[in-house]
Legacy VTK file of the C-alpha trace (Angstrom):
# vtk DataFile Version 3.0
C-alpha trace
ASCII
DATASET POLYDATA
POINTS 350 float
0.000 0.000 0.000
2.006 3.468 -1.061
1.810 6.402 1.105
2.638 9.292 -1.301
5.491 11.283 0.089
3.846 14.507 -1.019
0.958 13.629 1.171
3.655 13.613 3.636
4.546 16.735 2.966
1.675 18.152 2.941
0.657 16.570 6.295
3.754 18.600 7.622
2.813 21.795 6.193
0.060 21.588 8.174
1.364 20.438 11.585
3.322 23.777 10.287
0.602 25.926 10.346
-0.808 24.562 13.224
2.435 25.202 15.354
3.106 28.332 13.498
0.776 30.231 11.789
0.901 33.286 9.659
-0.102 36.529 11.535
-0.251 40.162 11.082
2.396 41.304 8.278
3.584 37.830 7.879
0.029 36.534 6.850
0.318 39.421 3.891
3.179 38.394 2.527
1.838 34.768 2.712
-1.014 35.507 1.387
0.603 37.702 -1.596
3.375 35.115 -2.399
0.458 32.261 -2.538
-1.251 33.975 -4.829
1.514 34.625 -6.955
2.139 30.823 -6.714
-1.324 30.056 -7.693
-0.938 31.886 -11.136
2.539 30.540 -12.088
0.950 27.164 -10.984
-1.945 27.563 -14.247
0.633 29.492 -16.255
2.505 26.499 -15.881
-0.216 24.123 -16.368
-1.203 26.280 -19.617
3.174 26.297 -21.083
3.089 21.856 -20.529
-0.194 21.312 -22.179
-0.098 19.845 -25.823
-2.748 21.138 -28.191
-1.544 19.377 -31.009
-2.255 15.898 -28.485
-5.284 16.992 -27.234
-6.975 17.937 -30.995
-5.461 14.355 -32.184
-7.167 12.672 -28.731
-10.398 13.469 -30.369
-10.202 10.638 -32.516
-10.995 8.794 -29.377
-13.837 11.099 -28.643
-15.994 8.096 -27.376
-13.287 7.331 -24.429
-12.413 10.830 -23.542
-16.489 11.926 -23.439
-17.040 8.881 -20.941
-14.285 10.200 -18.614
-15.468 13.726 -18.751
-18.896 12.689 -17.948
-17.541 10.123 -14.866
-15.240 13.169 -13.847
-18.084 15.972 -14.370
-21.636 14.626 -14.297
-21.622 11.360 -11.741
-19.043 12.508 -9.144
-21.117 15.977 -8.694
-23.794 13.543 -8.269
-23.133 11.787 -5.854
-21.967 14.308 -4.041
-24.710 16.306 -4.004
-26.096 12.587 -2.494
-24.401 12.989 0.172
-26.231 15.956 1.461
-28.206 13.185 2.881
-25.387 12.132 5.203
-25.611 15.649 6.922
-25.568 15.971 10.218
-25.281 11.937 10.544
-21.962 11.426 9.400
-20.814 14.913 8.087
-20.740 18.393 9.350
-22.220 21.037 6.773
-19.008 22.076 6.510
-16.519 18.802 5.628
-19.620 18.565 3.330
-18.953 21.246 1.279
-15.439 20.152 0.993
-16.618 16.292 0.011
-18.977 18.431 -2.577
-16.060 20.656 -3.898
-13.464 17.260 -3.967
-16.731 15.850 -6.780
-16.048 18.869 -8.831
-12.400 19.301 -9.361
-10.930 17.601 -12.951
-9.016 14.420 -13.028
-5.493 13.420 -12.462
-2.981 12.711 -15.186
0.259 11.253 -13.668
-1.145 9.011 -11.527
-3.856 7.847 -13.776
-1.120 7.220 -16.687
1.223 5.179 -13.917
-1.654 2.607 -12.681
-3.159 2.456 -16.189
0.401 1.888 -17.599
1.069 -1.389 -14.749
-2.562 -2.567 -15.437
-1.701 -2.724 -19.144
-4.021 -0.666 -20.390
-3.967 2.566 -22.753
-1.977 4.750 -21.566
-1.883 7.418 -24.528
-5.618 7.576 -24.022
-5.308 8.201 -20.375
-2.614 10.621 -21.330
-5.376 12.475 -23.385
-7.821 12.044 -21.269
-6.373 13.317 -18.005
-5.514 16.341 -19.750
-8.637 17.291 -21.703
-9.948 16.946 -17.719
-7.603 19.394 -16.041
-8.266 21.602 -19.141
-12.044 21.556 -19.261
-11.689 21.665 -15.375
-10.047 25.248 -15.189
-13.341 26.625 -16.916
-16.190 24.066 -15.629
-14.907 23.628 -11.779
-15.668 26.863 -10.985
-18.764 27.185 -12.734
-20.227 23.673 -10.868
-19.102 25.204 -7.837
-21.024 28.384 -7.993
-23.900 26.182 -9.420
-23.878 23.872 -6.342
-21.990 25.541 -3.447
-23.430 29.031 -4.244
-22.597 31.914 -1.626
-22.310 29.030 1.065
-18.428 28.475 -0.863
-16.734 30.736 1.911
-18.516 33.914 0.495
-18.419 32.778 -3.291
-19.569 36.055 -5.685
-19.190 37.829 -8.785
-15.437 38.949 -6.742
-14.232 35.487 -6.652
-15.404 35.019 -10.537
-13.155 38.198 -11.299
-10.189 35.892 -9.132
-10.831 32.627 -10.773
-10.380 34.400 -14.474
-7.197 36.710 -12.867
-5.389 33.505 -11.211
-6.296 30.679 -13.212
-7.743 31.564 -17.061
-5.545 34.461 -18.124
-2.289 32.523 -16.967
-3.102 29.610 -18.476
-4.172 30.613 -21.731
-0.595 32.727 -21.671
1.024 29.571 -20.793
-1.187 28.064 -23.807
-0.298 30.999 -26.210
3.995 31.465 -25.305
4.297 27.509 -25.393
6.018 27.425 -29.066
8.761 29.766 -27.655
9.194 27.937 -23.912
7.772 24.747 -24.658
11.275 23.287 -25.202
12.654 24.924 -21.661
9.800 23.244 -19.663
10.552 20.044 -21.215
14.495 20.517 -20.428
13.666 21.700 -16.952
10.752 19.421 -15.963
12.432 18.268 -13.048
12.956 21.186 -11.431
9.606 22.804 -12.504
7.820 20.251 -11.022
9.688 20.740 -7.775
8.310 24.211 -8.310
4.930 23.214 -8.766
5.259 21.339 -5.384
6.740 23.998 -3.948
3.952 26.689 -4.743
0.926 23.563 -3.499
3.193 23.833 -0.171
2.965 27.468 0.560
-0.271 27.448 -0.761
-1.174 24.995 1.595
0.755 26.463 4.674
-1.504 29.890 4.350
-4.809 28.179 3.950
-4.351 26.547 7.053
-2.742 29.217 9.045
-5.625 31.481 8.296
-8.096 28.851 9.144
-5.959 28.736 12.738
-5.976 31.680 13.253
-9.591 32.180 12.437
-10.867 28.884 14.449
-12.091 26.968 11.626
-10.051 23.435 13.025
-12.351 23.471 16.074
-15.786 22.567 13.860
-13.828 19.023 13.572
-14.229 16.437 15.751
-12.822 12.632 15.918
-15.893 11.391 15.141
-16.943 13.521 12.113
-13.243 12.822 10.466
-14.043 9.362 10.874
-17.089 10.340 9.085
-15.474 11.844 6.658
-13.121 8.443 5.625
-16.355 5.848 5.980
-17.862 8.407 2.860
-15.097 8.952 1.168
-14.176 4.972 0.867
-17.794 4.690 -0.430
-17.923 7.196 -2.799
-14.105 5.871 -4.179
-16.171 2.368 -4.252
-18.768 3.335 -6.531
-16.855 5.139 -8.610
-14.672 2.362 -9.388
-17.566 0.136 -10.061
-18.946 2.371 -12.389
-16.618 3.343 -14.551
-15.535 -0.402 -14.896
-18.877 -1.953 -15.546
-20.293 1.289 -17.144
-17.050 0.865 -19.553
-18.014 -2.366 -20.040
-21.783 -1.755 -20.445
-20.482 0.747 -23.045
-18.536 -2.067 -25.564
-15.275 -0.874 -24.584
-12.204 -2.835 -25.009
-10.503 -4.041 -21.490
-7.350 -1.673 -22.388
-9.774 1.407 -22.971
-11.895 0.726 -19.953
-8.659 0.501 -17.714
-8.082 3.471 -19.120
-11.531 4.939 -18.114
-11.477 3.313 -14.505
-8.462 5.262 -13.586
-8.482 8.404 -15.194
-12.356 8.611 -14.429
-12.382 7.879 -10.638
-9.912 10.033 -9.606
-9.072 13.534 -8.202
-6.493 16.011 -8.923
-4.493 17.166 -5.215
-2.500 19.519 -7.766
-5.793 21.387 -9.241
-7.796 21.343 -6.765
-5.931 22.575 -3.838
-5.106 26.239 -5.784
-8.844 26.281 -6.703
-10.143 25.874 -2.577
-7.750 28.674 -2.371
-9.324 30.829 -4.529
-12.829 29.691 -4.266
-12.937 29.622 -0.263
-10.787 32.279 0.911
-10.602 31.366 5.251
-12.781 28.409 4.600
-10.294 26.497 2.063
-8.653 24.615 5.110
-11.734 22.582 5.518
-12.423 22.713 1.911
-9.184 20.731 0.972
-9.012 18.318 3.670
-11.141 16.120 1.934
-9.742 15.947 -1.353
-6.273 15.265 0.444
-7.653 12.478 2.189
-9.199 11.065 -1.241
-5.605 11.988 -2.798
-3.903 9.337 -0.520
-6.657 6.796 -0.309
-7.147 6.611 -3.985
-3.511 6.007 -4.525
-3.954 2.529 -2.540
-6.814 1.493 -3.851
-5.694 1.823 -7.451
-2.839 0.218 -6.579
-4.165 -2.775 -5.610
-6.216 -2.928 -8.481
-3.572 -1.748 -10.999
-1.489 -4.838 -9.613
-4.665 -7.293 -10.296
-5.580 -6.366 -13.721
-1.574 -6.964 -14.503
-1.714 -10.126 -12.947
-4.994 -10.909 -14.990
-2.239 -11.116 -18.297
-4.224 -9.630 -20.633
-7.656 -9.661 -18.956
-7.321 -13.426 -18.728
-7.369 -16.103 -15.899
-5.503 -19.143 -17.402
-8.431 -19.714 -19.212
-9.100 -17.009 -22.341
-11.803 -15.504 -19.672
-11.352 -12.082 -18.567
-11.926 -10.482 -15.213
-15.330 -10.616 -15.063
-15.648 -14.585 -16.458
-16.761 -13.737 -19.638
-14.933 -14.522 -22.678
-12.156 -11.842 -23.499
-11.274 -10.946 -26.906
-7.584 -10.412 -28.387
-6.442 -7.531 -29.168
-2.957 -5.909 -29.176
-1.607 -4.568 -26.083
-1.177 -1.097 -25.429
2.230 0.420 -25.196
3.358 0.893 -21.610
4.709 3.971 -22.515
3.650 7.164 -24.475
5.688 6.253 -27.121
3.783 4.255 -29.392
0.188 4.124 -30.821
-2.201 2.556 -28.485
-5.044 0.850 -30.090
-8.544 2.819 -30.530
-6.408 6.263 -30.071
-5.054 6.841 -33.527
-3.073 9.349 -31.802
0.532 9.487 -31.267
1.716 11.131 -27.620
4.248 13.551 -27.647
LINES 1 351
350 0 1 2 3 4 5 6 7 8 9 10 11 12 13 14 15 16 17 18 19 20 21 22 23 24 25 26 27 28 29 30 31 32 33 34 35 36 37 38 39 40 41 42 43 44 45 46 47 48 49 50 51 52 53 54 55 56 57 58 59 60 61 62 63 64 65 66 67 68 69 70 71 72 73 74 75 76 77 78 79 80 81 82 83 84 85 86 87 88 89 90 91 92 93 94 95 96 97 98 99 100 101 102 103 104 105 106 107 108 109 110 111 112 113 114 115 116 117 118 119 120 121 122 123 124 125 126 127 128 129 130 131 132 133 134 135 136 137 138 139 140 141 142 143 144 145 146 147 148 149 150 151 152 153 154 155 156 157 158 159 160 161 162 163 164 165 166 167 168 169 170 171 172 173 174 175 176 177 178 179 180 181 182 183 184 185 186 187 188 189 190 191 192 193 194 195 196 197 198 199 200 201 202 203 204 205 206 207 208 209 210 211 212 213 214 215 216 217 218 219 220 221 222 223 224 225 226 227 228 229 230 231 232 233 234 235 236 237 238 239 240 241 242 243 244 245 246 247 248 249 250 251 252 253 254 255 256 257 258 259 260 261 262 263 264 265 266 267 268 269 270 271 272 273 274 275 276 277 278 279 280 281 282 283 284 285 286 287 288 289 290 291 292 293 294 295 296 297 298 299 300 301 302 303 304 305 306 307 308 309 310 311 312 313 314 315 316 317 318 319 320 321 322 323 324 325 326 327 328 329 330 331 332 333 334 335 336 337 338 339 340 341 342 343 344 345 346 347 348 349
């Protein structure tokens, strides 16, 4: 079972802030520096994104509309559900963060890794986890203001004028100067993602400190984190059963639907922890705990099953069956790599 050293990380940033918090000019200059982070975060974001791989993705429009719909349409879904659960097992406000966690886009990395060890298609998880963070910058927001309203830690025309200042026009300048830095960022990726990671930190770190400093920590209890992980596990659950049997239900191939399982029942830590920031203001403490809890526990889960469908050697038992005893067709495997043309894609990654 991995335990993602970011998480780690993260988990220290916030004994940080709970130790130390940002006050008085300090909290300024926090808060200033964060949200300078947040926009070279998205101008980032906007600089690594292919166009030319997303446009020839499309070819696989059937795949990457299925993911978009698990990422978009059932997660928001069930978590407006959940409503159901409050007071019983959730606080109103861990709710809203459970609610906000069903909004924000998809991973890619970690959807590429455990589709590449389950042997599925990794250039259309590739595509697909970045037509999600893409369509997420625009449509994240917009759910949330649809379904958190002015309960999202004062949410209002302000924090529209925020989202388009600290996340739209930096990415689409990342989008637009990527033929003349394009080559940097792929020289430097290394240390730009240490960057990005960096920026999440201190992002992070003021978050929290203002929600010390403001009380927020005190609205959660043992018993409604507990809560909080009993949901969580069950919402992970059905997600994983959908998109694996609605895949199925769908005539996909086993390599695309691996494909859709991962990239379609997961959460981006990366994208959605600058969004709380700007969406929440104080609140986004309370807002991101949940998604950082779904972070980690997603990355076991998958695991495990990552590990299974390898084992299954082509989605079959010994016995031309695949996972689900029926009888599995044959059909080239996908590349374990971005290198090559995965079957159904037509697309070449680059």
């Amino acid at each position: 079972m991995p335990i993602d050293p970011y998480i780690l990380l993260l988990l220290g940033t916030v004994g940080l802030a709970a130790l130390l918090p940002a006050r008085g000019t300090g909290a300024d200059v926090a808060s200033g520096a964060s949200t300078a982070a947040i926009a070279f975060l998205f101008f980032l974001y906007g600089a690594r994104l292919s166009t030319r791989e997303a446009l020839d993705g499309l070819r696989h429009w059937r795949l990457h509309t299925t993911v978009l719909a698990c990422t978009f349409v059932l997660f928001p879904l069930l978590g407006l559900a959940a409503r159901g659960l409050v007071p019983v097992l959730l606080s109103q406000p861990l709710y809203q963060g459970l609610l906000f966690l069903t909004l924000v886009p998809s991973t890619i990395q970690s959807s590429i890794a455990f589709t590449s060890i389950a042997r599925g298609n990794v250039p259309a998880a590739i595509c697909a986890g970045s037509f999600s963070s893409l369509v997420g910058i625009v449509v994240t927001p917009l759910l949330a203001a649809a379904v958190l309203g002015s309960s999202a830690g004062g949410f209002s025309a302000d924090s529209l004028v925020q989202i388009v200042l600290q996340l739209l026009v930096p990415f689409a300048a990342g989008q637009l100067l990527r033929p003349w830095i394009g080559g940097f960022i792929t020289r430097h990726k290394k240390v730009l993602g240490l960057v990005d990671r960096g920026s999440i930190l201190l992002v992070v770190y003021t978050a929290f400190s203002e929600g010390m400093v403001k009380g927020i920590w005190h609205q959660v209890s043992p018993v409604r984190l507990g809560g909080l992980l009993v949901v969580e596990a069950m919402l992970l659950a059905v997600m994983l059963a959908l998109t694996w049997y609605g895949a199925k239900a769908l005539r996909f191939g086993r390599e695309d639907r691996i494909a859709i399982q991962f990239a379609g029942s997961k959460k981006s830590l990366a994208s959605g922890l600058p969004m709380a920031s700007v969406l929440f203001g104080a609140h986004a403490s309370l807002a991101v705990l949940p998604l950082m809890l779904f972070h980690q526990m997603q990355l076991m889960v998958c695991a495990v099953i990552a590990k299974r469908r390898a084992r299954d050697a082509d989605g079959r038992d010994g016995d031309g069956r695949d996972g689900d005893g029926k009888a599995a067709p044959v059909t080239p495997r996908a590349s374990a790599g971005p290198s090559r043309t995965a079957v159904g894609t037509g697309s070449r990654s680059r």
